[in-house]
C-alpha positions in Angstrom: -21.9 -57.2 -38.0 -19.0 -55.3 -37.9 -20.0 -53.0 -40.7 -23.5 -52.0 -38.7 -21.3 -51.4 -35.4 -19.4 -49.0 -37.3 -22.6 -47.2 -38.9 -24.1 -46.8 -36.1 -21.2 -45.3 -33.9 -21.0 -42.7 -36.8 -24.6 -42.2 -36.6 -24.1 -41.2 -33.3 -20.9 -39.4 -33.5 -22.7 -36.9 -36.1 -26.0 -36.6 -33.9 -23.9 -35.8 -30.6 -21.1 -33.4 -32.0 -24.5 -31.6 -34.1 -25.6 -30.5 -30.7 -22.6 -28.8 -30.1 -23.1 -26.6 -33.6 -26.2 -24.9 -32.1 -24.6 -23.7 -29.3 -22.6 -20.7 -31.0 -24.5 -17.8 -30.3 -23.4 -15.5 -33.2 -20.5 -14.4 -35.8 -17.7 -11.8 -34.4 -18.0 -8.7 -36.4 -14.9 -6.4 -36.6 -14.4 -2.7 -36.6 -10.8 -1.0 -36.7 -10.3 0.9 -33.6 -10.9 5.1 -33.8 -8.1 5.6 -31.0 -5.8 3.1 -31.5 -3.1 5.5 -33.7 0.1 4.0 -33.5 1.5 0.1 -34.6 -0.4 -2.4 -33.2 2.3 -4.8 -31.5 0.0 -6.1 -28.5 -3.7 -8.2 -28.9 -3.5 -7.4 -24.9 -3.2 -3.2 -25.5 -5.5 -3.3 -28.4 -8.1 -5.1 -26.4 -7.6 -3.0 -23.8 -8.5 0.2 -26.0 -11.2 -1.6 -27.8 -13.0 -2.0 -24.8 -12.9 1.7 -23.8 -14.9 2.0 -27.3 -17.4 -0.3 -25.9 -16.4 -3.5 -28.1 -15.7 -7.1 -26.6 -12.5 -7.3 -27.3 -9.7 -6.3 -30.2 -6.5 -7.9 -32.2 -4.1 -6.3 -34.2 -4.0 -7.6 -37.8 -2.7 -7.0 -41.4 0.8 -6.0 -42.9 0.4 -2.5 -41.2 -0.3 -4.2 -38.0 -4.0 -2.6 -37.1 -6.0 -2.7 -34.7 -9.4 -4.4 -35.0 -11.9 -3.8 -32.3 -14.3 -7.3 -31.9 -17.9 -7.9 -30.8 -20.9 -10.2 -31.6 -22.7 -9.0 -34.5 
């Protein structure tokens, strides 16, 4: 009795949380940033720029500390 319980709360748990899967609109693509020049110590700066080149948002990222301009592909 137990065991059918069990399957069935699973059941459910993998139908419910499958629902929240569909709801993701689309995958970020990234772009490094044209006028972004120096390190990139700040997400809140590189953002800031990125969205002066008409992206969503940016982070900095790498070794070199670059930043990446983001939007939804």
């Amino acid at each position: 009795m137990e065991n059918k319980v069990f399957t069935a709360f699973f059941l459910f748990l993998v139908l419910f949380s499958s629902q929240e899967v569909i709801g993701i609109e689309g995958r970020m693509c990234q772009s490094r940033s044209h006028h972004f020049r120096s390190i990139c110590l700040s997400n809140h700066n590189c953002a800031n720029i990125c969205r002066g080149e008409r992206f969503s948002g940016g982070r900095c990222h790498g070794l070199h500390r670059k930043c990446y301009c983001t939007r939804l592909c």
